[in-house]
C-alpha positions in Angstrom: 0.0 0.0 0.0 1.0 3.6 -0.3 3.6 5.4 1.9 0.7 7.4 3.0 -1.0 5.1 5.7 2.9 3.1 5.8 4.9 6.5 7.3 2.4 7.3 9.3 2.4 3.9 11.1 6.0 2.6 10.2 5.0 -1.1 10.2 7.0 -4.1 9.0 6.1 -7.0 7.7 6.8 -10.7 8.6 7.7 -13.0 6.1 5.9 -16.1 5.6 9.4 -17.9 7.5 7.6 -17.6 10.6 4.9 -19.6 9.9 7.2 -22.8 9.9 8.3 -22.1 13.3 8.1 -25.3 15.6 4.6 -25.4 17.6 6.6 -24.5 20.7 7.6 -21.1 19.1 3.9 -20.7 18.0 3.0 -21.7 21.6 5.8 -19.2 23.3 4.2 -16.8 20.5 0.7 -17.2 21.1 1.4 -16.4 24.8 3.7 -12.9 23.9 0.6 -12.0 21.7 -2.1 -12.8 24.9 0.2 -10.6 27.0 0.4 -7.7 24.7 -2.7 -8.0 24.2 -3.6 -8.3 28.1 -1.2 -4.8 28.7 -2.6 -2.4 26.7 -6.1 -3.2 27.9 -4.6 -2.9 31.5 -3.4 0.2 30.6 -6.2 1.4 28.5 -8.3 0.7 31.7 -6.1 2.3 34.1 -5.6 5.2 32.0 -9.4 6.5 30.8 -9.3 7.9 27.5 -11.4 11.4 26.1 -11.3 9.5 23.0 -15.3 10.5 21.6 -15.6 6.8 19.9 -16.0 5.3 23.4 -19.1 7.5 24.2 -20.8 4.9 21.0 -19.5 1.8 22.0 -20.7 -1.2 23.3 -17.9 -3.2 23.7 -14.0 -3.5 22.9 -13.6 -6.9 20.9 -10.0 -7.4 22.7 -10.3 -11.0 21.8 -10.2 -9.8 18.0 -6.8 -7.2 18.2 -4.2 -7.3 16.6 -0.8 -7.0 17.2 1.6 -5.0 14.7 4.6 -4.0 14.4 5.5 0.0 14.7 9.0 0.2 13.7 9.9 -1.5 16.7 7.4 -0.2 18.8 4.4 -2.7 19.8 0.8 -1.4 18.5 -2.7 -2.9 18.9 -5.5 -2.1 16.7 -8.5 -3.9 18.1 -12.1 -3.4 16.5 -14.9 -1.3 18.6 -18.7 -3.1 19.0 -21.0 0.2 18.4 -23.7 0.5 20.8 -27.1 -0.3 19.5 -28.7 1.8 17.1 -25.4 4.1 16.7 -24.2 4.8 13.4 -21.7 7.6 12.3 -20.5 9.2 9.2 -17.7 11.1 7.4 -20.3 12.2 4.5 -23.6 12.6 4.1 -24.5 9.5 2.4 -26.7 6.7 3.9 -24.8 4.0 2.0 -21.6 4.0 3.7 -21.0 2.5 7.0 -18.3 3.6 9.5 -16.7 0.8 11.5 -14.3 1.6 14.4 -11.1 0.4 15.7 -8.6 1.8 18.6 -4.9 1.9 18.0 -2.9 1.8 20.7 0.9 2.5 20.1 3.3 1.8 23.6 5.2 4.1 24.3 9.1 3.4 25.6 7.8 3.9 29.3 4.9 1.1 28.4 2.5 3.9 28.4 0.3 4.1 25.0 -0.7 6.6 22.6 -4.4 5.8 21.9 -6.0 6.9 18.8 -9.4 5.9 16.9 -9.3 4.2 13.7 -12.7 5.1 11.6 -13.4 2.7 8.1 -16.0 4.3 5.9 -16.7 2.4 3.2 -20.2 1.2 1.3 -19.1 -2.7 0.8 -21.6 -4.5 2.4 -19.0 -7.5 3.4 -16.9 -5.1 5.4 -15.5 -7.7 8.5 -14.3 -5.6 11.2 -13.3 -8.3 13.2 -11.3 -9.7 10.4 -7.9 -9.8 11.6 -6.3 -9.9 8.2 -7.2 -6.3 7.7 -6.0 -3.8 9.0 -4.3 -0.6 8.9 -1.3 -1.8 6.9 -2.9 -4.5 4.9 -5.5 -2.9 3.2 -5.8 -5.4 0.4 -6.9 -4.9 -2.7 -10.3 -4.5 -2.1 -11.2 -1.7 0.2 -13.0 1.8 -1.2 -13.9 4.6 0.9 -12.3 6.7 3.7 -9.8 6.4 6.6 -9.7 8.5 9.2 -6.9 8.8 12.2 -8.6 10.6 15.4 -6.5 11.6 18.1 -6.9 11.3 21.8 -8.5 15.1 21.9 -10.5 14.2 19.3 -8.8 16.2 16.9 -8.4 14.6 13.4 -4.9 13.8 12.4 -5.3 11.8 8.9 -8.1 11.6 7.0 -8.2 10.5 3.1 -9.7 8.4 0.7 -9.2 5.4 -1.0 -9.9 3.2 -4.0 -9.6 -0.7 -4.1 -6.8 -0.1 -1.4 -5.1 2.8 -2.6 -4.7 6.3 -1.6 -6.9 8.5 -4.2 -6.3 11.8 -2.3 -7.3 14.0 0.8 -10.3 14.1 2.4 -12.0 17.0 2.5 -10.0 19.1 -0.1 -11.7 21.9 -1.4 -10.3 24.6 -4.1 -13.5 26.9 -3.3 -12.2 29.5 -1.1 -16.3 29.6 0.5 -16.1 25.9 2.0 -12.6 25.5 3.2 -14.3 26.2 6.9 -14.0 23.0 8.9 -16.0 24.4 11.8 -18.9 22.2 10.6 -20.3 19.2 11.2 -18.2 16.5 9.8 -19.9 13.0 11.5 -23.3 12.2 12.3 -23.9 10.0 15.1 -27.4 8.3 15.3 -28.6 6.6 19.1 -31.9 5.5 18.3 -34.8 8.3 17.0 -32.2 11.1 17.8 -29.6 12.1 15.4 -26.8 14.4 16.7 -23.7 16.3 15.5 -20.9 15.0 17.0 -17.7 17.6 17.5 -15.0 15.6 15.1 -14.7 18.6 13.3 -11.6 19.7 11.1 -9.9 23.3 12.1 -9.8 25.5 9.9 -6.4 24.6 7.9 -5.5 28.3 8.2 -6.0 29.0 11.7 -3.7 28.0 14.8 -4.4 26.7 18.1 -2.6 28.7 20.9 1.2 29.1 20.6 0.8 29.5 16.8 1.2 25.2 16.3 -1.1 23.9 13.7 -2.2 20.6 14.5 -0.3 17.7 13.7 -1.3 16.6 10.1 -2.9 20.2 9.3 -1.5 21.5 5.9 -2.6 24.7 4.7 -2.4 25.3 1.3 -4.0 22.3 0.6 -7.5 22.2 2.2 -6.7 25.6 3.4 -8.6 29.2 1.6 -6.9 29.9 -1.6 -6.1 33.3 -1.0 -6.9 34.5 2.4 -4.7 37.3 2.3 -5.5 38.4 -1.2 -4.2 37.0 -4.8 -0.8 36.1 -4.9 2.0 38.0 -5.9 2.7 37.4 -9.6 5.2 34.4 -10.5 9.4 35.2 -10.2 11.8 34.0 -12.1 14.0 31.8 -10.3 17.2 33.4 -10.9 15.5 36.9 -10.1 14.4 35.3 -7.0 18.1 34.2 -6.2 18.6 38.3 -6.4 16.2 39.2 -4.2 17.1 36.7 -1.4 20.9 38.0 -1.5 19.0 41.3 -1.0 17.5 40.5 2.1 21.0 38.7 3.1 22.5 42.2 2.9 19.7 43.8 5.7 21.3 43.7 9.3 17.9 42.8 10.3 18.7 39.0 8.5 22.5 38.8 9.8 20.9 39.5 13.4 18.5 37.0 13.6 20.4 34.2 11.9 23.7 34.7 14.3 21.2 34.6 17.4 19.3 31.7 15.9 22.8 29.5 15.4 23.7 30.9 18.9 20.8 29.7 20.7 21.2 25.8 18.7 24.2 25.5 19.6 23.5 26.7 23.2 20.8 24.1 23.6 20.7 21.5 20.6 17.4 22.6 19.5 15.3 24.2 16.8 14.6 28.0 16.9 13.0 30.0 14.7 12.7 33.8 14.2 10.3 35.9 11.5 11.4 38.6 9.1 9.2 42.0 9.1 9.5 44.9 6.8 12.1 47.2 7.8 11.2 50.0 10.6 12.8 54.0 10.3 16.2 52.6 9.9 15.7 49.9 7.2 16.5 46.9 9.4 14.1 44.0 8.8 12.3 43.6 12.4 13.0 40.7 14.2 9.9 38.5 16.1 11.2 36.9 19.5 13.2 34.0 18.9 10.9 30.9 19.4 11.8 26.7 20.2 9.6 24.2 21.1 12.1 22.5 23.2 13.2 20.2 21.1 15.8 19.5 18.1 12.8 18.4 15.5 10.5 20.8 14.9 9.6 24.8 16.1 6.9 26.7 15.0 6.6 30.0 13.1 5.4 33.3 14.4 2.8 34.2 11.7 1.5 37.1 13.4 4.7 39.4 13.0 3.7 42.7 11.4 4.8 43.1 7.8 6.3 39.0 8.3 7.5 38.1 4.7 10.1 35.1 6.0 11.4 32.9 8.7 14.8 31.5 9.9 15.0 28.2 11.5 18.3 25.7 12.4 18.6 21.8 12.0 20.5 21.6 15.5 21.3 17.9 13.6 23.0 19.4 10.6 20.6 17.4 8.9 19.2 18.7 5.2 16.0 20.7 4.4 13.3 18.3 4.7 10.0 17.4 3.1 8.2 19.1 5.9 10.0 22.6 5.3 8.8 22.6 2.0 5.6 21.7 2.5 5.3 24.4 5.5 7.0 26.8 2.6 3.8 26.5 0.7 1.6 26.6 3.4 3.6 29.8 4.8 3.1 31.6 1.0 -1.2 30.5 1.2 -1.7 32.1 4.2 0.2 35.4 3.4 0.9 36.0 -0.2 3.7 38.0 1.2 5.3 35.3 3.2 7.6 33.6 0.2 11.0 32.5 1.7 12.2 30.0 4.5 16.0 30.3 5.3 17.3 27.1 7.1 20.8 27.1 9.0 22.4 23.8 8.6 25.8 22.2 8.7 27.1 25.4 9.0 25.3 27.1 5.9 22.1 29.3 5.0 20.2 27.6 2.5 16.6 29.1 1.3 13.7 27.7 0.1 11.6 30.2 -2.3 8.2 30.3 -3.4 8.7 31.9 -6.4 5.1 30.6 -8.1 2.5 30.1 -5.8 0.2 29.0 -8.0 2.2 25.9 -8.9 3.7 25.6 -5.8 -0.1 24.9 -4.7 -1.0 22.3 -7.8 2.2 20.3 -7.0 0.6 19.8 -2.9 -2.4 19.2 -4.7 -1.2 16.6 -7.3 1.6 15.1 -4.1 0.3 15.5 -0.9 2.2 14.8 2.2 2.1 11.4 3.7 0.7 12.6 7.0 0.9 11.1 10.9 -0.2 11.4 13.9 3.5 11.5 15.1 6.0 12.8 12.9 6.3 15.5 10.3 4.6 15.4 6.8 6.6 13.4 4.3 7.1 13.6 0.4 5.0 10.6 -1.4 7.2 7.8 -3.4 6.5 9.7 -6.5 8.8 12.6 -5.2 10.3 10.6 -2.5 12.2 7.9 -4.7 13.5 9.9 -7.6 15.6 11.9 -5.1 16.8 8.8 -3.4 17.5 7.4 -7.0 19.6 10.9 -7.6 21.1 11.3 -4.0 22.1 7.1 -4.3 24.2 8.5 -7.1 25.7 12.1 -5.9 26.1 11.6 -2.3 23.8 12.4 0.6 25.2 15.5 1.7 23.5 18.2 3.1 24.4 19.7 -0.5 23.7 16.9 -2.5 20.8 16.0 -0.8 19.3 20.0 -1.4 20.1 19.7 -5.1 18.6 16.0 -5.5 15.3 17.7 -4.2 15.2 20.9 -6.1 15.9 18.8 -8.8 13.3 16.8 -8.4 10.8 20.2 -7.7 12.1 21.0 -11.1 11.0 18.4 -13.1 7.4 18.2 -11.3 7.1 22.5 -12.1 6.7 22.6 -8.3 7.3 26.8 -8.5 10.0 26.2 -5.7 13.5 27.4 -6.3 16.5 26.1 -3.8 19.2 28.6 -2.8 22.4 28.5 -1.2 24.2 31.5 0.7 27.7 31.9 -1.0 30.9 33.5 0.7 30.4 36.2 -1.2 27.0 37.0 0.9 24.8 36.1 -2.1 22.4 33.6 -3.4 22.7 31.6 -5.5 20.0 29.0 -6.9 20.1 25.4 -6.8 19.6 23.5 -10.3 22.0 20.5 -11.3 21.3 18.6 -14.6 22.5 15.3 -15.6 25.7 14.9 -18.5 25.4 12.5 -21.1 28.4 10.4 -19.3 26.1 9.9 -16.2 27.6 12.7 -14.1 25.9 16.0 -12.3 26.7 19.7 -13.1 25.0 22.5 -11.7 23.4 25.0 -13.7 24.3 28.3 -13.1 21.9 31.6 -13.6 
């Protein structure tokens, strides 16, 4: 199945091997399974979850669960019995039936992170207790929608699928007019009485406190089109390359990128500060430097007057990453104005410009993120494996690995252009090409 349910869960699979194991390994097995099994619903029943799903349901079938594989990490997904009567649905069609499951992921501690599974589909022979589905093996055969609810009820993942692949978002909307989410999303039915329950999506554009989107949230691909007006007309890339070393020169960007390298190497985390257009004495304002306390992720201050870009560091010296481009885009929807990420890495400023929003937004459309409840988005294998196929051949450098994936924007006309900050304080743009005698060059402006 598609890296789109598989990253967000990270299973592996057993090969058929096992199955020729002597009847005292199945018997030793069968017990590790039972006491799996018997943790998490000690836990589950010593820790009492919000989750909404529970409110509906009758019974948890623990003698149906199933025990998978999380990279390492133990999960359960074990199928809910719906009370009586109660019925819920992702869309407003009587034909499709929603079947529920919890996933329960153990944690290092042997606590769990508990989510709710929801199966929409209209096939009539839908098994829930059949433990050869699940959310790894979809089969061949499943049509309809998944949907990953957290433990506040917030939805993580939702999509669609057909015959057991992924056929795209759910919920995605290009009309600006119903991008909302504050609406009713599920109906639940308990006898006569028909209710909205609150499994609502967020608006994609909006933030919850702190400025962090939820997990899984992408704006700029359910999000309005143009909330802050129409975007600014399409740059050239080489132009673009100008303008950045521009904004290099301002003291305003030399400031906040030496304090933002100062405070990850201080600490070993991200940090992130916002670009504003220049006060009296043509500096570039500066937001308060930001971390979320950790060397993975840090969110942006949106609300900066005049905010047209951000600086972050990988504390990890690690490459720009699926996610910043993706948060690039979704950056650009929500203010036209807001074009350019810098990253600080291994030692050097690289950008990531939006120099064509309008195909900057068909290229999220046409490859969305593989989204999780856990970890940040990632590129699908249509982007994902040419730039391992290019990076398997130039190296995997922070360098190599940047021009893999601009090169890789480049040939899908994602309106992204790649910089790096020379020695000579300027930008310059990203762009190799491949030589006749299987070698890489890069292309300059």
């Amino acid at each position: 199945m598609k890296k789109t349910i598989r990253k967000s869960i990270t299973f592996l699979t057993l090969g058929t091997a096992v199955f020729f194991a002597c009847c005292q390994n199945d018997e030793i097995g069968k017990l590790e399974q039972d006491s799996a099994v018997s943790d998490a619903r000690e836990w589950l029943e010593s820790n009492p979850t919000s989750l909404e799903a529970l409110k509906y349901a009758k019974t948890i079938s623990w003698e149906n669960a199933i025990i998978l594989n999380n990279n390492g990490e133990q999960a359960i997904e074990v199928p809910l019995k719906l009370a009586e009567g109660a019925t819920a649905n992702v869309v407003q069609d009587e034909d499709f039936k929603t079947y529920m499951r919890l996933l329960l992921i153990k944690n290092a501690d042997s606590s769990y992170k508990v989510f709710d599974i929801v199966y929409t589909t209209k096939d009539n022979a839908f098994n829930n207790e059949d433990k050869t589905f699940n959310i790894l093996t979809l089969g061949s055969k499943f049509s309809g929608y998944i949907t990953i609810q957290k433990n506040d009820n917030s939805i993580a993942y939702s999509a669609e699928f057909d015959n057991g692949e992924f056929s795209g978002l759910h919920n995605y909307s290009v009309e600006p007019s119903t991008t909302n989410r504050l609406v009713c999303t599920y109906y639940v039915t308990v006898g006569p009485y028909t209710t909205c329950s609150n499994w609502v999506w967020y608006p994609d554009y909006t933030s919850l406190p702190g400025g962090n989107l939820p997990p899984g949230y992408m704006p700029g691909i359910t999000g309005p089109l143009w909330p802050n007006g129409y975007p600014y007309p399409p740059i050239d890339p080489c132009a673009a390359a100008v303008k950045a070393s521009g904004v290099a020169a301002n003291a305003g960007f030399a400031s906040a990128r030496d304090a933002i390298a100062a405070a990850g190497a201080a600490d070993g985390n991200e940090h992130s500060i916002t670009l504003g257009t220049p006060g009296a004495s043509g500096t570039y304002t500066n937001s308060a430097i930001r971390t979320n306390g950790n060397p993975n992720g840090v969110s942006v201050n949106e609300s900066l007057a005049g905010a047209f870009a951000a600086i972050h560091n990988h504390p990890n010296n690690t490459a720009l990453s699926s996610g910043d481009i993706y948060a690039a885009v979704t950056l650009n929807t929500k203010n036209t104005a807001f074009s350019t990420s810098f990253i600080i890495t291994g030692g050097e400023t690289y950008a990531i410009v939006v120099n064509n929003l309008a195909q900057a937004q068909a290229f999220v459309k046409q490859f969305p993120p593989d989204l999780s409840p856990n970890y940040p988005p990632e590129f699908p294998d249509a982007i994902f494996n040419p730039i391992f196929n290019i990076t398997s051949e130039i190296g995997n450098s922070i360098d190599s690995k940047t021009a893999a994936i601009g090169s890789v924007l480049d040939q899908n006309n994602a309106g992204i252009t790649l910089m790096k900050l020379g020695p000579d304080g300027k930008f310059t743009r990203i762009k190799i090409q491949k030589n006749p005698n299987g070698t890489y060059s890069y292309v300059p402006c």
